[in-house]
C-alpha positions as CSV (number, residue, x, y, z in Angstrom):
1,X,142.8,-99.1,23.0
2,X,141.8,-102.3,22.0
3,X,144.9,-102.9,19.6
4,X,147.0,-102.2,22.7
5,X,144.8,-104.4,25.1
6,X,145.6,-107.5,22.4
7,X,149.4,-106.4,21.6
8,X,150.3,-106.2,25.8
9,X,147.8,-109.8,26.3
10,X,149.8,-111.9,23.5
11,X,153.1,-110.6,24.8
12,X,152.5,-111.4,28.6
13,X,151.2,-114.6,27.2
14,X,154.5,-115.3,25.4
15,X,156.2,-114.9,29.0
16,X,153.6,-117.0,30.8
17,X,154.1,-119.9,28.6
18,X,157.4,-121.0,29.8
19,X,156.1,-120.8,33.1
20,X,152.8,-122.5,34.0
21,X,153.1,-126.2,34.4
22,X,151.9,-128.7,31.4
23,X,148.9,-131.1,31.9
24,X,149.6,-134.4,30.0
25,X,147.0,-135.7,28.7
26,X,147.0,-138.5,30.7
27,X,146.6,-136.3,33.4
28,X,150.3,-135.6,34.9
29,X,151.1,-132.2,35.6
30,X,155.0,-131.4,34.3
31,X,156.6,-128.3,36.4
32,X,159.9,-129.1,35.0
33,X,161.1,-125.5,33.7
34,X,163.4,-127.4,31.0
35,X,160.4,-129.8,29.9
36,X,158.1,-126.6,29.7
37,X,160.7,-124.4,27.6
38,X,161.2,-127.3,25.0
39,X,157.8,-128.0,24.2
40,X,156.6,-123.9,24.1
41,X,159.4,-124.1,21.5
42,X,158.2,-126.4,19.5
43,X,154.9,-125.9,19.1
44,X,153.7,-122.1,19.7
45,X,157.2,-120.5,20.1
46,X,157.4,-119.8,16.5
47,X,153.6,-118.1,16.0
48,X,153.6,-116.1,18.9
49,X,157.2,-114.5,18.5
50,X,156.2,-113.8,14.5
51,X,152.7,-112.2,15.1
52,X,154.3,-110.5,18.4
53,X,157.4,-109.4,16.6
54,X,155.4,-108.1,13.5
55,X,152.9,-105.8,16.3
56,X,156.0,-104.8,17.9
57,X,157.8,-103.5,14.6
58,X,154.7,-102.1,13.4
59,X,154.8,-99.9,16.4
60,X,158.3,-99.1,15.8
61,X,157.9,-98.2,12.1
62,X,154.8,-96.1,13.3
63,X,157.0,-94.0,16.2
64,X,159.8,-93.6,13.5
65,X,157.9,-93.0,10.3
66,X,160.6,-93.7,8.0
67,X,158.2,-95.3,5.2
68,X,156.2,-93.8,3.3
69,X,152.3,-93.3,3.9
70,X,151.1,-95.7,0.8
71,X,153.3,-98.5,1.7
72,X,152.7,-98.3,5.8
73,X,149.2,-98.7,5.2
74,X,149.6,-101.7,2.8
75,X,151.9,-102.9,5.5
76,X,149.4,-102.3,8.4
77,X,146.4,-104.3,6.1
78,X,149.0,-107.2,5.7
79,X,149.4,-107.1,9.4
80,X,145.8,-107.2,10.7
81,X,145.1,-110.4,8.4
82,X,148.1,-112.2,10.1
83,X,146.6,-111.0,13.4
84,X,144.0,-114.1,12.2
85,X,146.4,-116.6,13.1
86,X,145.8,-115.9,17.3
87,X,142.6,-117.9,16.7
88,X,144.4,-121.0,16.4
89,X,145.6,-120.2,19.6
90,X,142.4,-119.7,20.9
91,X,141.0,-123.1,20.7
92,X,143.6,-124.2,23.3
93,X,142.7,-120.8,25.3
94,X,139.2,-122.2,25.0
95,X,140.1,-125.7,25.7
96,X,141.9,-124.6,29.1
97,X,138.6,-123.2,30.1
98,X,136.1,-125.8,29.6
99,X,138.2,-128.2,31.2
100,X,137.9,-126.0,34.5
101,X,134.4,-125.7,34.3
102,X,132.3,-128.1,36.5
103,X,128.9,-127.3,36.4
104,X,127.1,-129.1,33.5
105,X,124.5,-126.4,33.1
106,X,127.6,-123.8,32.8
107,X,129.2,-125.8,30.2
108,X,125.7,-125.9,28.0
109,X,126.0,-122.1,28.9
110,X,129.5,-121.9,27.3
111,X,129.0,-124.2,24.2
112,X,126.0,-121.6,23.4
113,X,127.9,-118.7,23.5
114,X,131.1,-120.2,21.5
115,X,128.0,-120.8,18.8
116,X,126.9,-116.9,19.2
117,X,130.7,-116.4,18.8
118,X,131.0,-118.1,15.6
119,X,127.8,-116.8,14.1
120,X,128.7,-113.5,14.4
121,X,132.1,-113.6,13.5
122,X,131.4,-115.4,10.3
123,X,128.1,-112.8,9.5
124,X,131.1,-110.3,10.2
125,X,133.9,-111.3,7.7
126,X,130.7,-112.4,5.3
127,X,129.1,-109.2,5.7
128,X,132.5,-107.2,5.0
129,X,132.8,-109.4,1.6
130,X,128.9,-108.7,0.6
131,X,129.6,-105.3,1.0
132,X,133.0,-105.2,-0.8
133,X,130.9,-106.8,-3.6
134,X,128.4,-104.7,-4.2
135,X,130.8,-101.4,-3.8
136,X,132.9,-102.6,-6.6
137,X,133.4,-100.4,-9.3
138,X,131.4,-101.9,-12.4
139,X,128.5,-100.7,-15.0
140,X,126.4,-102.8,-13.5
141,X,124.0,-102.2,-11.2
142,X,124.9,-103.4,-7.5
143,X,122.6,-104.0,-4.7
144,X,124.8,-100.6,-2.6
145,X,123.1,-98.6,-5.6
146,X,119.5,-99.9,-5.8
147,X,119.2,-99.8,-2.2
148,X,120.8,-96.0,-2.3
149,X,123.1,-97.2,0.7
150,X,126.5,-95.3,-0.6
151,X,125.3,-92.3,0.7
152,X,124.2,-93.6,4.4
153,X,126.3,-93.5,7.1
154,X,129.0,-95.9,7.5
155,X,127.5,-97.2,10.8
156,X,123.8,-98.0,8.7
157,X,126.4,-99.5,6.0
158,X,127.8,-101.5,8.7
159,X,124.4,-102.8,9.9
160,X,123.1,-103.4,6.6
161,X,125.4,-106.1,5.6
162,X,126.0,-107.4,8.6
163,X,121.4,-107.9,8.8
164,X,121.4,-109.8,5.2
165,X,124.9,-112.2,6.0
166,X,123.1,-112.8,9.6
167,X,119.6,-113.4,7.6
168,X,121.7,-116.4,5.4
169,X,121.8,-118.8,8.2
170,X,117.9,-118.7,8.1
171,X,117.3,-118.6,4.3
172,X,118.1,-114.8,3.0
173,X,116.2,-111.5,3.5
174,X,113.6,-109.6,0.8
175,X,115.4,-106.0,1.4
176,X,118.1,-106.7,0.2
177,X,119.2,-108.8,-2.9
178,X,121.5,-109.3,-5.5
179,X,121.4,-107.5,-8.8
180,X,123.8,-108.7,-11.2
181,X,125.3,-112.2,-11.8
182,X,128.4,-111.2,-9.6
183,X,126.5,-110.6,-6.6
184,X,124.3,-113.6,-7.3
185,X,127.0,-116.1,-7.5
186,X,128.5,-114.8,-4.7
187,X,125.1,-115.3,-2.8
188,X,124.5,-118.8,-3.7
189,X,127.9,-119.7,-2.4
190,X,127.2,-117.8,0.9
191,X,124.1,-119.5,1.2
192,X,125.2,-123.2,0.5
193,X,128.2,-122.5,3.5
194,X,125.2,-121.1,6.3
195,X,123.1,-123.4,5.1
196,X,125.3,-126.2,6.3
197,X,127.0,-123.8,9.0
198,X,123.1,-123.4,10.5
199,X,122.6,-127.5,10.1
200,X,126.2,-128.1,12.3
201,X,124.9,-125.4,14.9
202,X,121.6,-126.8,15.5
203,X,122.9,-130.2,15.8
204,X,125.6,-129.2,18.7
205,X,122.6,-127.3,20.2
206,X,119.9,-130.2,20.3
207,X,123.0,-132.3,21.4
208,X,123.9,-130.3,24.3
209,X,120.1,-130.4,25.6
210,X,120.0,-134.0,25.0
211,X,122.5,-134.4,26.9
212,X,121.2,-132.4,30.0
213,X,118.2,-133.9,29.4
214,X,119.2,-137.3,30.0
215,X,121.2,-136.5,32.8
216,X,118.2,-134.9,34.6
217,X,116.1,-138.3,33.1
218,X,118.7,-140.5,34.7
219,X,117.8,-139.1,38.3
220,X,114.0,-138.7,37.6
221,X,114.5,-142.9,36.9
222,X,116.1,-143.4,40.0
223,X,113.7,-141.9,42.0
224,X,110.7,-143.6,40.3
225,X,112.2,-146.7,41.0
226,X,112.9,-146.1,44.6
227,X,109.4,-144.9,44.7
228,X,107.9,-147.8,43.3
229,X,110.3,-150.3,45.7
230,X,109.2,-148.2,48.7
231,X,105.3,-148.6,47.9
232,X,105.6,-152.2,47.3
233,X,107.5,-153.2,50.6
234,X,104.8,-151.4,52.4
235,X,107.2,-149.1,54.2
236,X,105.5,-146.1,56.1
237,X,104.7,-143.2,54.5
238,X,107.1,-141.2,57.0
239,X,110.0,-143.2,56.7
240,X,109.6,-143.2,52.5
241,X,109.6,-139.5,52.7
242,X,112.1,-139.3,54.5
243,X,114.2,-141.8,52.6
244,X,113.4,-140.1,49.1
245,X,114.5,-136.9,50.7
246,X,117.8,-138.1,51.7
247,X,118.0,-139.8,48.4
248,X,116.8,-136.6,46.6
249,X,119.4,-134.6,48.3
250,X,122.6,-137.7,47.6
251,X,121.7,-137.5,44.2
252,X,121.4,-133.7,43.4
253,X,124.4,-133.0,46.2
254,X,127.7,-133.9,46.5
255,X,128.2,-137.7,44.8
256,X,130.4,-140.1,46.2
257,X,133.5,-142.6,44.9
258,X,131.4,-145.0,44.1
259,X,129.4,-143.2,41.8
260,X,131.9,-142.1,39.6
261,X,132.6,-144.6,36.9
262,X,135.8,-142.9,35.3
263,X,137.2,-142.9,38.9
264,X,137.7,-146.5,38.6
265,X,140.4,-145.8,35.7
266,X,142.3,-143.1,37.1
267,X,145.6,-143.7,38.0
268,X,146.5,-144.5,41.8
269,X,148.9,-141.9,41.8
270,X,146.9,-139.8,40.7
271,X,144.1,-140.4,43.2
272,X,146.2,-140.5,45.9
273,X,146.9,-136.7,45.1
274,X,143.3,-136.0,44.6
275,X,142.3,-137.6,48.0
276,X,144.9,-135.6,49.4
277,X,143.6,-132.1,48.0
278,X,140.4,-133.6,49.2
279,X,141.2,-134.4,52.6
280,X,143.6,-132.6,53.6
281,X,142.1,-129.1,53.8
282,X,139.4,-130.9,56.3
283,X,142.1,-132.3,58.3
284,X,144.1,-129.2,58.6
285,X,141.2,-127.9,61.0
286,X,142.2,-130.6,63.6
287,X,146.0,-128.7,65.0
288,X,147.2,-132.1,65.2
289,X,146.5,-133.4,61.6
290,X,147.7,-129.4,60.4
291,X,151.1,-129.8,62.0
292,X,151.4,-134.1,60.5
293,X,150.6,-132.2,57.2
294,X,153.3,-130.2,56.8
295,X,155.8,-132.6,58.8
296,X,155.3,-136.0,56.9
297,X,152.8,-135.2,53.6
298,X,153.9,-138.7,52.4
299,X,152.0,-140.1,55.4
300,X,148.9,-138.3,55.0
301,X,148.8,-138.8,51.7
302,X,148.6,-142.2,52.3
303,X,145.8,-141.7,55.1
304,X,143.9,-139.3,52.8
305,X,143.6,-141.9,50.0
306,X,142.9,-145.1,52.4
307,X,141.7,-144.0,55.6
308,X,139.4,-141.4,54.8
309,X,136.0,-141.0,53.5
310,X,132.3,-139.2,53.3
311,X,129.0,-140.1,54.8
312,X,125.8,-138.2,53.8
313,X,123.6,-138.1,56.5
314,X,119.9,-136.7,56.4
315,X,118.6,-135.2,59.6
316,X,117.3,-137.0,62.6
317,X,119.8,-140.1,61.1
318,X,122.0,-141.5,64.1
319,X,126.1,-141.6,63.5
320,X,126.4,-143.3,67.3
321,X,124.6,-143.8,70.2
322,X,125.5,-143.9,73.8
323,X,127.3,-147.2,75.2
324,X,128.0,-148.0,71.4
325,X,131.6,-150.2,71.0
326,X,131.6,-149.4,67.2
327,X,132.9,-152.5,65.4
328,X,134.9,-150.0,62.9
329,X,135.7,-147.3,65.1
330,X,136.2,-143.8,63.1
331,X,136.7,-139.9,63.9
332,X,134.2,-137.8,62.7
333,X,135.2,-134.2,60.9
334,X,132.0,-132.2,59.7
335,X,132.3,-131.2,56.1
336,X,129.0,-129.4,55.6
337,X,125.7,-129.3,57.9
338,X,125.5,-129.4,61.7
339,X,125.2,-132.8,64.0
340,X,123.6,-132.7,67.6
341,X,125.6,-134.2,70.5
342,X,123.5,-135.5,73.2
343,X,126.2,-136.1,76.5
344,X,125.3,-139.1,79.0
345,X,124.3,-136.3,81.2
346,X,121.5,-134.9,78.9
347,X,123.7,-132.0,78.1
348,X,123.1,-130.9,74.3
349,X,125.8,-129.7,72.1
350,X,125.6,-128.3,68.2
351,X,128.4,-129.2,66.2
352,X,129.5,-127.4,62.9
353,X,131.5,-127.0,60.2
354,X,135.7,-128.0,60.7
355,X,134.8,-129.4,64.2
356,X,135.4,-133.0,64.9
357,X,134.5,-135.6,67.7
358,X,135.6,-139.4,68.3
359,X,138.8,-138.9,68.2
360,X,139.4,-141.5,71.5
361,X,138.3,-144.0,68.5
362,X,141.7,-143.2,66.8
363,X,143.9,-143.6,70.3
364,X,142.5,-146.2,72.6
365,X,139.2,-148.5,72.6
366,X,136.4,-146.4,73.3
367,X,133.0,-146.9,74.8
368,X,130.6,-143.7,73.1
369,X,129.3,-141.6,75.8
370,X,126.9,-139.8,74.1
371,X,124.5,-140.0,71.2
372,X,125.4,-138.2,68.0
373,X,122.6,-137.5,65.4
374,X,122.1,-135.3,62.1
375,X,120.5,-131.5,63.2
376,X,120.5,-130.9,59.1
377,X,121.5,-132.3,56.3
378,X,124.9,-132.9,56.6
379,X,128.5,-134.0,54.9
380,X,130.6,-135.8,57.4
381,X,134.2,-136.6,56.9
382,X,135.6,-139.8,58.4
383,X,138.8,-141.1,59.3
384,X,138.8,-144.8,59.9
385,X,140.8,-145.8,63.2
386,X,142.5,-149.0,62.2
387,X,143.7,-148.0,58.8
388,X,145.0,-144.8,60.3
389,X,147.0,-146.8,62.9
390,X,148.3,-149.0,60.6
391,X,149.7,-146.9,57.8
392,X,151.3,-144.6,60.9
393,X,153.3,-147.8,62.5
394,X,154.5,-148.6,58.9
395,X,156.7,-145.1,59.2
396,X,159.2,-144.3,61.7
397,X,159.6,-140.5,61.9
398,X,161.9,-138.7,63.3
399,X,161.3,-137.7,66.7
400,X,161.1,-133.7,66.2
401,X,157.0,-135.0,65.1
402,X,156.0,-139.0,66.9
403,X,152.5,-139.3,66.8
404,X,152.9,-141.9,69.6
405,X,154.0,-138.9,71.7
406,X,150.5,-137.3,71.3
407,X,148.5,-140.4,71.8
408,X,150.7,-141.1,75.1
409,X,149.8,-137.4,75.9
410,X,146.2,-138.2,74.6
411,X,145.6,-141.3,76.9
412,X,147.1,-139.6,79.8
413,X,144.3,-136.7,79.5
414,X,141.4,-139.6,79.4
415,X,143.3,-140.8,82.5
416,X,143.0,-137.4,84.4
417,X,139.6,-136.6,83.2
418,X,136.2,-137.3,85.7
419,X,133.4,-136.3,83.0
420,X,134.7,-138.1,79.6
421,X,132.5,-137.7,76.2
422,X,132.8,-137.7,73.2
423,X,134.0,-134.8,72.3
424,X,137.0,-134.8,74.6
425,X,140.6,-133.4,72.7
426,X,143.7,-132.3,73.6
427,X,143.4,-129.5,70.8
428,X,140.9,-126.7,70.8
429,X,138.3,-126.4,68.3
């Protein structure tokens, strides 16, 4: 089953190959068929196709028998140490996967078990050999014939040599032992290789731990500091709590631009499509946004990248307040959380996740009607009113999709309506 399992993986694979896109390492992705086809050719093209090509003819010599038996099965041994070659490929396989992987604590996860991996596979292929050793025809006595294990079970034979290469990495094992010089030289080797094989795996380890440790040390500063500034500027014991909590929660959340350093040397295109993949799936909740989306991406791409960003609010914390001309006038989306709306008529009104309200900020000057506070911790998405004008009268669509068109339509709805607030929208939420 499991010979089959790797024969149909590596084949699909070879198929695959020519047609997932490339990322460059300086972070481009390539979807050019022609530019994926020439570089599978010249880097994997030949491996795959000769360890494919020699599981697929052993098949076909198998099915057709026309060898004989002593010579198939030296073919078929010459065959499964060729099979050794897919771990080259497996570094990229495993390179693919730990760039995917986000969380810090998962990727401490992962480097441990690629360790477990390569203990194991080495106390298997060491194991094999210690056993070959002491099975050897010779006059000698071998450590398979003090230890009466040629008569056990293949299994317990197995296990046996497998225990005392496992037992190297940690200085050897008193059951079994060598017997002749053979077997002793062939120990001492085994033992200088774990013992340096045991040294680089304990130093990855410790490494990886450092280095969660100092990321969890690098927050536990922060907040000492910002306990020690509170306490010395006398600030109320209420408000610091409630500062540290928001704090707390912005620094073991979601992080922000600014926090991220490598940001900073990122390409622009490059962050102009990542602000886009960002954005743009909160937008699409607004019917408006959804529809500019798919009509003119080159414009929202533009209004993702400059005109959008996040606020991290902690609750009871105030966005607006009523009779509030906001100097920098923005559209609020919520990401995550809930915010409480509080009309001029006393009327309250929970907001969640993919609703918005402001958007008269992004059409006309607006007056706030109504006071809009945190009900939870929350993730707000803005879009900033001026920026968003501006990049839209830099491009002149076509007039199948004029965003004039709506705000005309927009305005005219203020216009008709007796009981404006915030929330008002031509689109339903």
């Amino acid at each position: 089953f499991m010979e089959w399992t790797t024969r149909l993986f590596w084949t699909i694979d070879m198929g695959w190959s020519v047609v997932t896109g490339v990322v460059l390492p300086n972070g481009k992705v390539m979807v050019s068929m022609r530019f994926i086809i020439k570089r599978y050719l010249r880097t994997w093209f030949a491996l795959d196709i000769f360890i494919v090509g020699l599981d697929w003819g052993m098949v076909l010599m198998e099915a057709s028998s026309s060898m004989g038996i002593g010579r198939l099965a030296r073919t078929l041994r010459v065959v499964r140490v060729v099979r050794l070659l897919r771990v080259v490929r497996m570094k990229d396989v495993l390179a693919s996967i730990t760039e995917r992987i986000q969380s810090d604590f998962l990727g401490f996860v992962l480097s441990v078990f690629k360790l477990l991996v390569f203990v194991v596979s080495v106390s298997h292929v060491l194991g094999c050999l210690w056993w070959a050793v002491g099975s050897r025809p010779t006059d000698e006595m071998t450590w398979v014939q003090h230890g009466k294990y040629g008569t056990v079970d293949l299994d317990m034979q197995y296990l046996v040599s497998l225990h005392w290469a496992v037992s190297q990495f940690t200085g050897g094992m008193d059951e079994v032992y060598p017997t002749n010089s053979l077997e002793r030289l062939f120990a001492v080797f085994v033992w200088v290789f774990t013992f340096m094989a045991a040294s680089i795996t304990v130093s990855v380890l410790t490494s990886n731990l450092t280095q969660l440790h100092i990321i969890g040390g690098s927050q536990s500063r922060q907040m000492a500091t910002l306990r020690k500034y509170l306490k010395q500027n006398q600030v109320s014991s209420n408000i610091a709590l409630r500062v540290q909590r928001c704090a707390q929660h912005a620094v073991s959340g979601d992080l922000t631009q600014d926090t991220v350093d490598l940001l900073h040397v990122v390409s622009e295109p490059l962050k102009v499509e990542m602000h886009f993949n960002m954005f743009g799936s909160v937008l699409r909740n607004h019917p408006f946004f959804c529809d500019y989306i798919n009509e003119c991406p080159q414009v929202m791409r533009r209004i993702c990248h400059y005109a959008m960003s996040t606020l991290w609010l902690a609750s009871g914390d105030t966005v607006f307040s009523r009779g509030e001309v906001p100097p920098d006038p923005k559209m609020y989306i919520i990401w995550k959380g809930a915010l409480e709306y509080v009309s001029a008529y006393g009327d309250t009104v929970s907001l969640g996740e993919k609703q918005w309200i402001a958007e008269p900020n992004l059409w006309t000057r607006w007056r706030h009607r109504g006071t809009l506070s945190a009900h939870a911790d929350v993730k707000i998405a803005m879009l900033d009113a001026k920026t968003f004008q501006d990049i839209v009268r830099k491009y002149k669509e076509t007039s199948e999709f004029d965003p004039k068109l709506y705000a005309a339509d927009f305005i005219e709805h203020l216009n008709k309506e007796d009981d404006l607030d915030d929330m008002v929208s031509l689109c339903s939420r």
